[in-house]
C-alpha positions as CSV (number, residue, x, y, z in Angstrom):
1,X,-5.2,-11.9,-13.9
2,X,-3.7,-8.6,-12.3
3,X,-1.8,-9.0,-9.1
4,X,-2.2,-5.4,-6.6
5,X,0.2,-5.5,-4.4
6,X,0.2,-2.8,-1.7
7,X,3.6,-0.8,-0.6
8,X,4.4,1.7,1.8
9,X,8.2,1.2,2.2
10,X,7.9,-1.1,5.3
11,X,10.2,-4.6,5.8
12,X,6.5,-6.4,5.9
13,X,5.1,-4.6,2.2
14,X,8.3,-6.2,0.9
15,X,7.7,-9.8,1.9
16,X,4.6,-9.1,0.2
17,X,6.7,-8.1,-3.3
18,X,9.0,-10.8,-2.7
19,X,6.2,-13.4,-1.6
20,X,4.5,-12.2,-5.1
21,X,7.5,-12.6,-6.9
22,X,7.8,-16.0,-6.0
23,X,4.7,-17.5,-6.5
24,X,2.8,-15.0,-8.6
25,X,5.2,-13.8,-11.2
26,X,4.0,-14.9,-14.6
27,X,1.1,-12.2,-14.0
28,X,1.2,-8.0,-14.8
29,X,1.1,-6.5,-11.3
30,X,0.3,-3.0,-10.1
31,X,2.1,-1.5,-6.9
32,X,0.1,1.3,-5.0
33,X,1.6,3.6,-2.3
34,X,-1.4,5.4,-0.9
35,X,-0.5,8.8,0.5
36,X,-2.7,11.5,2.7
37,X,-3.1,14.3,1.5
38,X,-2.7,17.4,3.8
39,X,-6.5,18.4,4.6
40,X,-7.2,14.4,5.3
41,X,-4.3,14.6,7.9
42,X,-5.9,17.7,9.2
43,X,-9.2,16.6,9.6
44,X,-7.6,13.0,11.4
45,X,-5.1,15.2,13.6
46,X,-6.4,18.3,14.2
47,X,-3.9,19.1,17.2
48,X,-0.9,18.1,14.6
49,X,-1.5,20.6,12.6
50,X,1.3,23.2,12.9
51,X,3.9,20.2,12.7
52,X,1.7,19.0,9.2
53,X,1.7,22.2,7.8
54,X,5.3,22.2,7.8
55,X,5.4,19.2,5.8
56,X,3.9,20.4,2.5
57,X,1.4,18.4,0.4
58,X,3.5,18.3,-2.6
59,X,6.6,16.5,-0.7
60,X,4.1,14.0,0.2
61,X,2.6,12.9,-2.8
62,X,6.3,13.2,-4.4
63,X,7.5,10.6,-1.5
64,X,4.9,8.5,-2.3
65,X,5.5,8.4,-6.3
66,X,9.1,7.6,-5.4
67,X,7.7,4.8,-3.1
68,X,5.4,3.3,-5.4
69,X,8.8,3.4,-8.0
70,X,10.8,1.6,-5.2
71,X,7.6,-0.9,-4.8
72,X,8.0,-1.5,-8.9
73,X,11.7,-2.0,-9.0
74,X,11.5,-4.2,-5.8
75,X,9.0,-6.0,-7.7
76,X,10.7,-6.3,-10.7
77,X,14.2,-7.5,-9.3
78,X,11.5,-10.5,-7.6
79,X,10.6,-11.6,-10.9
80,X,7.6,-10.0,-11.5
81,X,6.2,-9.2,-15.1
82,X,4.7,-6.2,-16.7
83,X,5.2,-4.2,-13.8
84,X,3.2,-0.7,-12.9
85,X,3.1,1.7,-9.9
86,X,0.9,4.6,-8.8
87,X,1.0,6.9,-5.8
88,X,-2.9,7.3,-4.7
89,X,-4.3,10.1,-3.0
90,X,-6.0,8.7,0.7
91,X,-9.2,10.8,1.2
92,X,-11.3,8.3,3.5
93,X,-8.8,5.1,4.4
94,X,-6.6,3.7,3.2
95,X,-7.6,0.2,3.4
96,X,-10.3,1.8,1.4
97,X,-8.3,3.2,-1.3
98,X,-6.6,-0.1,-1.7
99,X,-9.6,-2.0,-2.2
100,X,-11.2,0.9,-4.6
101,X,-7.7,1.0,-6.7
102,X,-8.2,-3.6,-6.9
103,X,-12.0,-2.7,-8.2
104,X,-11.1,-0.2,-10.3
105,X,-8.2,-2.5,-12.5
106,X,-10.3,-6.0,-11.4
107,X,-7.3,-7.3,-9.6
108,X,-7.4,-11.1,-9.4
109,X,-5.8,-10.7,-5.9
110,X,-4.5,-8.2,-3.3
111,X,-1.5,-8.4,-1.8
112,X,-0.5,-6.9,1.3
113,X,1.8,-7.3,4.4
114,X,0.5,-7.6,7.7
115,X,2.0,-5.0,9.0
116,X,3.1,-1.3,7.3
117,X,4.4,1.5,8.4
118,X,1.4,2.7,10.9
119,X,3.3,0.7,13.8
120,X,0.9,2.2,16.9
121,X,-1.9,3.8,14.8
122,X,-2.5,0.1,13.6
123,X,-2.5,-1.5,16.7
124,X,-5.2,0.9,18.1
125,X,-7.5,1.1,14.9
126,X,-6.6,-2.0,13.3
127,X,-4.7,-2.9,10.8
128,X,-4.8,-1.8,7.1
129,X,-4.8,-5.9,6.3
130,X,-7.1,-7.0,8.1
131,X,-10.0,-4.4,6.6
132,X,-8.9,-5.4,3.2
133,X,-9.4,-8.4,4.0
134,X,-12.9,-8.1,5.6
135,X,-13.9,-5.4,2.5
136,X,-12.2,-6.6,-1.1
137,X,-14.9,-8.9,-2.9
138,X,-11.6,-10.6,-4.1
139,X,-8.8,-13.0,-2.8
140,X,-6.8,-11.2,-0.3
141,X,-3.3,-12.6,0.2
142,X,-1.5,-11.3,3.6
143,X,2.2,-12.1,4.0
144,X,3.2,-12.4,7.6
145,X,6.6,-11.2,8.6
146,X,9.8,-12.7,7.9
147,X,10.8,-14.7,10.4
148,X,13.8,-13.4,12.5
C-alpha cells in the first residue's frame, strides 16, 4: 500500500501529514506539491500577466521542490515510513494532477486537506478535495481543519 498525500504548505495539508502519520504510518508514502507552470497561469489569468511574468517559471517549480521537501520532512517527523516527495508540473488541474500522480504509483489512498492554499479561488470553483474526491477510483481521505 502507498499512502499520496497531497501538500501545498497550507495549516490544512499539514493535518493531512500529521492525520497520516498517525494512523497510516507503517506504509511508504509519497508527498506531491503540484505547481503551475507559467503558460498554464497565463492561459487561466490572462489580465495577470505582467505581474506573472515577473515571477519566473523556474522560482516556481524551485518553491515547489522545496515544498514537497517540507511536505516529506513534515511527514517524516509524524512517523511516516519510506518517505518520497515530488514537485509536479499542473498543466490542466490540479485536482487532476493529483489523481493522475495516485494512478500513476497505484496509491492505496489519497490524502488531502480540505482546504489549501487557494483560499477564494476555491470557494468560487470548488475545492481541490472535493474533485478528488468525486474523480480518484481510490479511497480519498480528507482531513478537516484543526479545530481552533
Amino acid at each position: 500500500m502507498t499512502i499520496l498525500v497531497a501538500y501545498d504548505g497550507s495549516a490544512d495539508s499539514r493535518a493531512a501529514i500529521e492525520f497520516a502519520g498517525r494512523h497510516l504510518a507503517a506504509e511508504p508514502a509519497v508527498i506531491v506539491t503540484v505547481w503551475e507552470p507559467l503558460l498554464v497561469q497565463l492561459r487561466r489569468y490572462p489580465l495577470a500577466a505582467p505581474a506573472l511574468v515577473a515571477g519566473a517559471e523556474g522560482e516556481a517549480q524551485e518553491l515547489a521542490e522545496q515544498s514537497a521537501k517540507e511536505g516529506a520532512e513534515l511527514a517524516v517527523a509524524a512517523g511516516l515510513k519510506d518517505v518520497t516527495h515530488r514537485a509536479v508540473a499542473d498543466n490542466e488541474s490540479i485536482w487532476k494532477t493529483i489523481v493522475d500522480v495516485a494512478d500513476e504509483i497505484d496509491a492505496s489512498v489519497i490524502v488531502t486537506g480540505s482546504r489549501g492554499l487557494a483560499g477564494v479561488r476555491s470557494v468560487l470553483l470548488g475545492s481541490v478535495s472535493n474533485h478528488v474526491l468525486h474523480h480518484a477510483h481510490r479511497p480519498t481521505l480528507i482531513v478537516p481543519p484543526a479545530k481552533a
